[in-house]
C-alpha positions in Angstrom: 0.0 0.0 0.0 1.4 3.2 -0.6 1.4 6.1 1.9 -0.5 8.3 0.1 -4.1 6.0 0.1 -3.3 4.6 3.6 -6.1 7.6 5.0 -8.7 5.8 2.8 -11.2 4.1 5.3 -14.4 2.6 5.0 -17.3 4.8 4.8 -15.4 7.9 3.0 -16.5 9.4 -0.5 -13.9 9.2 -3.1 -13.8 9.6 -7.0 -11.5 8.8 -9.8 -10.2 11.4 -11.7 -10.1 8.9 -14.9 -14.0 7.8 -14.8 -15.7 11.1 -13.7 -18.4 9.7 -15.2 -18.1 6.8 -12.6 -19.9 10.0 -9.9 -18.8 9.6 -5.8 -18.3 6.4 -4.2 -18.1 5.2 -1.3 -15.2 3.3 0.5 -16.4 -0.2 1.4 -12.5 -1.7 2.2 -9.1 -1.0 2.3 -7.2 -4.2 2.1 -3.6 -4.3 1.0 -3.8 -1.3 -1.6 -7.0 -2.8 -2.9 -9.7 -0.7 -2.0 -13.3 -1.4 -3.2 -15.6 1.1 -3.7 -19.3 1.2 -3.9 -20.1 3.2 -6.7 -24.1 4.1 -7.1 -24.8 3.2 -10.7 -22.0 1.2 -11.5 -21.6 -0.7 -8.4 -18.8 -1.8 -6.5 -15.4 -1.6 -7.8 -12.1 -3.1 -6.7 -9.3 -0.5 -7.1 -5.8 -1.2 -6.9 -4.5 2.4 -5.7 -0.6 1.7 -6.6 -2.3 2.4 -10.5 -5.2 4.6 -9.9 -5.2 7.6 -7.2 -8.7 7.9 -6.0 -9.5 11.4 -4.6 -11.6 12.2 -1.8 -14.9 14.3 -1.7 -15.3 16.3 1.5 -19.1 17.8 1.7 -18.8 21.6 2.4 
């Protein structure tokens, strides 16, 4: 796992920058730099984060 998606915990709202299309998911695990996220129309998606930085969505 990289340092940079260790803060990635179940429960948090993420996107990825390459599928904007894919709209906010939410966190379901964080296992070993695969994180699988729950994605509303598409469903849940594993995510191997040392190929594809997911970003965070913080609600204002």
């Amino acid at each position: 796992m990289s340092e940079g998606d260790t803060f990635l915990e179940p429960g948090m709202r993420v996107e990825n920058p390459a599928h904007p299309e894919w709209g906010v998911g939410q966190v379901q695990s964080n296992i070993g730099g695969r994180v699988t996220v729950n994605f509303p129309d598409l469903g849940k998606v594993v995510v191997e984060t040392s190929r594809v930085t997911l970003l965070p969505v913080f609600d204002p």
